[in-house]
C-alpha positions as CSV (number, residue, x, y, z in Angstrom):
1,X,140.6,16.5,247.4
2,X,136.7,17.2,246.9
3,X,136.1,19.7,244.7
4,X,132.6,21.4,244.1
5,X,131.5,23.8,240.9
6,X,129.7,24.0,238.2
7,X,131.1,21.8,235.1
8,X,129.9,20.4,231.6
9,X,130.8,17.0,230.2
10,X,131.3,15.5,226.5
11,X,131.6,11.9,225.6
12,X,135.1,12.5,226.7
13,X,135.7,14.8,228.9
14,X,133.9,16.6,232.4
15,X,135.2,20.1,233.0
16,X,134.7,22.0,236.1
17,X,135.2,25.2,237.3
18,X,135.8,25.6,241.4
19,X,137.3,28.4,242.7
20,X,139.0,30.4,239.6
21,X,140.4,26.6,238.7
22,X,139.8,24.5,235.7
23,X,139.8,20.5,236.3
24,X,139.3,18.3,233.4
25,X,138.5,14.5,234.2
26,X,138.8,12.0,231.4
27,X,135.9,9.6,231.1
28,X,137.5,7.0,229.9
29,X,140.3,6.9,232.0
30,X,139.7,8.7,234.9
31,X,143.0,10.3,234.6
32,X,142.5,14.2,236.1
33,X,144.3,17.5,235.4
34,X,143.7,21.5,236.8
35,X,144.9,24.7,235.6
36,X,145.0,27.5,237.6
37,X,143.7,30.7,236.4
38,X,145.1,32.8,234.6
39,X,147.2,30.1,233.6
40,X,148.0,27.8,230.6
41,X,145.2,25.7,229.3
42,X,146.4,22.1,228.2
43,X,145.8,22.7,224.9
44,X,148.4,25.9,224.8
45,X,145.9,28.3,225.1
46,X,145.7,31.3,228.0
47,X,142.9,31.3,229.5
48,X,142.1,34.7,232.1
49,X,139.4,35.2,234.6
50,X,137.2,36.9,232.0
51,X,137.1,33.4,229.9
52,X,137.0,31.6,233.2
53,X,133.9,33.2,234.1
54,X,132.1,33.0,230.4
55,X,132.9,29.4,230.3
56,X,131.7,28.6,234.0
57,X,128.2,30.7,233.0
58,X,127.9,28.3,230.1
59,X,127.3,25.7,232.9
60,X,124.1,24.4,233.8
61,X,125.2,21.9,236.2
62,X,126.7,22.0,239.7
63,X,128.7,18.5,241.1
64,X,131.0,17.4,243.5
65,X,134.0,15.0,242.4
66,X,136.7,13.2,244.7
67,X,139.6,13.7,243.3
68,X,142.8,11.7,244.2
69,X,145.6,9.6,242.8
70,X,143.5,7.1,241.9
71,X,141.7,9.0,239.6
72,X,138.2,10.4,240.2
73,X,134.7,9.7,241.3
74,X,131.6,12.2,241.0
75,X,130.3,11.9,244.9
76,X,127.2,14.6,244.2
């Protein structure tokens, strides 16, 4: 799946936001997960549309990743 949107990235992690969905790729591993919003965050928390869109406008980058199960690969 190609997914395009704005994300920010730590030394572990690359979060994007695409489409009222949260995809966090793993640096180190390129292991991938998504969480649909309003939904369940991986770390227990809810997250809703309101702290979708803060945290997207907190973005000053816009990408385009491939992601499949082999992992994931920023294409733009």
């Amino acid at each position: 799946m190609i997914v395009t949107g704005k994300f920010s990235a730590d030394q572990n992690f690359i979060t994007v936001f695409s489409n009222d969905t949260i995809y966090d790729l793993a640096r180190n591993s390129k292991d991938w997960n998504f969480v649909h919003v309003p939904g369940w965050a991986g770390n227990n928390t809810w997250i809703d549309i309101a702290a979708y869109h803060k945290y997207e406008a907190e973005c000053t980058e816009t990408g385009t990743f491939e992601l499949n199960d082999n992992g994931w690969e920023r294409i733009r």
